[in-house]
N, C-alpha and C positions, 0 to 999 in steps of 0.2 A: 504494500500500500504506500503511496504516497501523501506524504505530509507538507502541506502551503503554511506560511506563516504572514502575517504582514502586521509588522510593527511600528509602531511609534513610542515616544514618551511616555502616555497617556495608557495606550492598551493595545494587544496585540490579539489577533483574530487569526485561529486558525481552525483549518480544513484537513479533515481527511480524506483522502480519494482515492476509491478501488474502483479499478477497469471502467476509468474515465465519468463514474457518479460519486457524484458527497455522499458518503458514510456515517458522516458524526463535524459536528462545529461548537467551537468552546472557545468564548473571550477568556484572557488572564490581562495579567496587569502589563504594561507598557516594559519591552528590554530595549535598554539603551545601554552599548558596551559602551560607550564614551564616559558615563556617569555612575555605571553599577560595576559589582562586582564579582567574579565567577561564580560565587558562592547564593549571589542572590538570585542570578540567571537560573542554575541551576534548580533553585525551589521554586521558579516561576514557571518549567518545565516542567516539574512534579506535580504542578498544579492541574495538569490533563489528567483529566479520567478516560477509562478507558482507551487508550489510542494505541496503543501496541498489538498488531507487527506494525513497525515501520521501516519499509526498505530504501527508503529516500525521502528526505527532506530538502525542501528549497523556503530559506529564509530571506525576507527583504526587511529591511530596518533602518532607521534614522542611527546615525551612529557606525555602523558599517562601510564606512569609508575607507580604513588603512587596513593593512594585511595584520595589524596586531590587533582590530577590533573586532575583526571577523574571524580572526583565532579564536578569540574568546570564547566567541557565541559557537562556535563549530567545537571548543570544546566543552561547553558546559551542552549542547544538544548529544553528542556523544556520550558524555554519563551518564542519559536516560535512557537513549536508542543506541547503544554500542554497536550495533549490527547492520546499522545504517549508513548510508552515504550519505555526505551534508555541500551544500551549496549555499554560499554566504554572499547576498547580495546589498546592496545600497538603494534605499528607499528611489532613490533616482529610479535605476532602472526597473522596480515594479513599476511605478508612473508611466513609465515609454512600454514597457512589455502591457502592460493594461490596456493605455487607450492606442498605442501605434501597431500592437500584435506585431503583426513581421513584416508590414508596410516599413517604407521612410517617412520619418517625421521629427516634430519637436515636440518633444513633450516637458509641460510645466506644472508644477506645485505650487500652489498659492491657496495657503492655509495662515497660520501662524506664522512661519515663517516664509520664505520662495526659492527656489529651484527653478533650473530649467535645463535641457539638453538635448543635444542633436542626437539621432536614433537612425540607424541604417539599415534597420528592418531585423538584425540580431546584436548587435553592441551601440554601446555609447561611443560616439565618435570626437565629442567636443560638450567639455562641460562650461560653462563659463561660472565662475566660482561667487557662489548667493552673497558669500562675507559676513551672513549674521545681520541683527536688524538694526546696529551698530553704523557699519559700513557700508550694506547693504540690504538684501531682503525688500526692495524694490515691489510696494504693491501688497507684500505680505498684511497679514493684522496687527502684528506688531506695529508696523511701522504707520498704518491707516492711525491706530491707536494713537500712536504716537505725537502725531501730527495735532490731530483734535485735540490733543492733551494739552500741548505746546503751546496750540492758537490760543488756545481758551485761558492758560495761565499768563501769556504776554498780555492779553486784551485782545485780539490781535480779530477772534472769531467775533462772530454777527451777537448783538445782543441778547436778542432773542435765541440763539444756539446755545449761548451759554448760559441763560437763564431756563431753558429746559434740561440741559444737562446736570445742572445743580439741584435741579426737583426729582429728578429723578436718579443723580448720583451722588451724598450729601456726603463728600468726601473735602477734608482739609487740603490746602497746600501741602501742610509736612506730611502729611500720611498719605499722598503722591508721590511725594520727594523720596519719602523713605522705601516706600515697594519700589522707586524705579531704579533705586540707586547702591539700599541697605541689603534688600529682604533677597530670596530665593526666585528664580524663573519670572523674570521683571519684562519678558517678553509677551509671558500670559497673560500678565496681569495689564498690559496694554492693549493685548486684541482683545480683552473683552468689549471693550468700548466701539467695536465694531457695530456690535449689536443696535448702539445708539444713534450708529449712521445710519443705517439698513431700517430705522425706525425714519428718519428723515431722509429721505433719499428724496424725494422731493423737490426739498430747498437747494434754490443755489449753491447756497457756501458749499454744503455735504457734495450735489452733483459738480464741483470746480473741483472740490477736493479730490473726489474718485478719480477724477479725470486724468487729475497734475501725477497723478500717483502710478496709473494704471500707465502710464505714457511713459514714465520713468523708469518701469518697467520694460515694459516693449524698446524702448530706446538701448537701456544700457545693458539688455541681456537677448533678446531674440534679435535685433537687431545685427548681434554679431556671427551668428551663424550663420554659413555658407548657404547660399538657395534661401533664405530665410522668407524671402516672399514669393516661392513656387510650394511650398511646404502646407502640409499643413498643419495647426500649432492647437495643440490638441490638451488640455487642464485639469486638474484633479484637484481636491484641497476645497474644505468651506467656504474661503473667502471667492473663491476663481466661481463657486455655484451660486453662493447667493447674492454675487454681485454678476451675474454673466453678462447680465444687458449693458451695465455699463463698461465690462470690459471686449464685448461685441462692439461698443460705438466705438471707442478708440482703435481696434484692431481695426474698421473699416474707416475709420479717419486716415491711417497709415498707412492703407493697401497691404491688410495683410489678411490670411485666411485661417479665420478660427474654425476648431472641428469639434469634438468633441467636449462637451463639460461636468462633470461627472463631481460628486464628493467624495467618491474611496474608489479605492485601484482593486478593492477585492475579487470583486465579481469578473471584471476584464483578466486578471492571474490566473484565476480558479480556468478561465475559457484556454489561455494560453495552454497550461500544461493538458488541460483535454486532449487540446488538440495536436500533443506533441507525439 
């Protein structure tokens, strides 16, 4: 039988699949090798009931980026399934194996954070590097978050934006200051305020906001791959879904071709290896 996994931070969802039907499905908690440690991986694998035999696994995950992260995970999934062959991949290329299958394309993540990368129907050809919502992360909730956060503390947003904001999020100066700058995952705690746009999407400020955001994306990361506008550029991730429209107008502001928009990469994986 074959084992699908697709993880993030937050939680990881996997599949078992005998002679190309789902068997059994079981959320556990989010592995990130980048943050955890073998020992916690490992009891978040013991957390599957029932799933054994397993003669192959393919994991995709956040964090699975260097050859020492994906040791990790390949060897904490080994002390469950010793008898197993393991494949350790990067959330990236679920994204591009989900919505591009074995077409060429681009495929991007825009959730919390953003991703994006050139796909050539079996590998990643060209990543252009997210940077974190820091640096980067272009379009991500973080950085939507961020933004509104900003305007709103300079003066800088409409009065009325920021007088619904505070009715509805009665949070101080310092205790902003403190989750953005003190406290743990200061990236969550700025796309939450997503939610607050996507309640006004409406209003100009929010729809200029989407706009400057979604462009900045497309500018400084699709922009740079080869064919970029013969392609087509295909999205995964909450924010990419329940902003689609607006990130529809700016792709056809730009001449570019959006394809698919989807919220999880599960169901597109689960098709892949079907059909392998």
């Amino acid at each position: 039988m074959i084992l699908i996994a697709e993880s993030g931070s937050t939680k990881t969802d996997w599949v078992l699949l005998k002679k190309g039907k789902i068997q059994k499905q079981q959320q556990t908690l989010g592995i990130n090798p980048f943050h955890m440690d073998i020992s916690s991986i490992i009891d978040n694998v013991r957390s599957l009931e029932n799933f054994a035999p397993v003669e192959q696994i393919f994991f995709y995950g956040a964090g699975c980026a260097t050859d020492e992260t994906k040791q990790k995970v390949k060897d904490a999934l080994l002390e469950v399934f010793p008898s197993a062959s393991c494949e350790i991949h990067s959330d990236v290329l679920a994204a591009a194996r989900s919505v591009c299958g074995r077409e060429k394309g681009i495929a991007c993540i825009i959730g919390t954070g953003s991703n994006s990368c050139l796909y050539d129907g079996k590998e990643i050809t060209h990543n252009v590097r997210p940077l974190g919502y820091i640096l980067g992360d272009e379009g991500s909730g973080a950085v939507l978050g961020k933004r509104l956060i900003a305007d709103i503390l300079k003066g800088v947003a409409p009065e009325d934006i920021t007088t619904a904001f505070y009715k509805k999020h009665d949070l101080e100066y310092g205790y902003i200051i403190n989750k953005v700058y003190r406290e743990e995952a200061p990236s969550r705690f700025l796309a939450q305020f997503t939610v607050f746009l996507s309640e006004n999407i409406e209003h100009p400020y929010v729809s200029s906001l989407l706009q400057e955001e979604f462009t900045k994306f497309f500018e400084r990361n699709i922009k740079q791959y080869e064919n970029h506008s013969s392609l087509p550029i295909h999205f995964i991730g909450s924010i990419a879904y329940y902003f689609k429209n607006e990130l529809n107008k700016v792709a056809e502001k730009l001449n570019l071709q959006t394809g698919k928009v989807i919220k999880s990469p599960l169901e597109g994986l689960v098709e892949f290896h079907i059909a392998e």
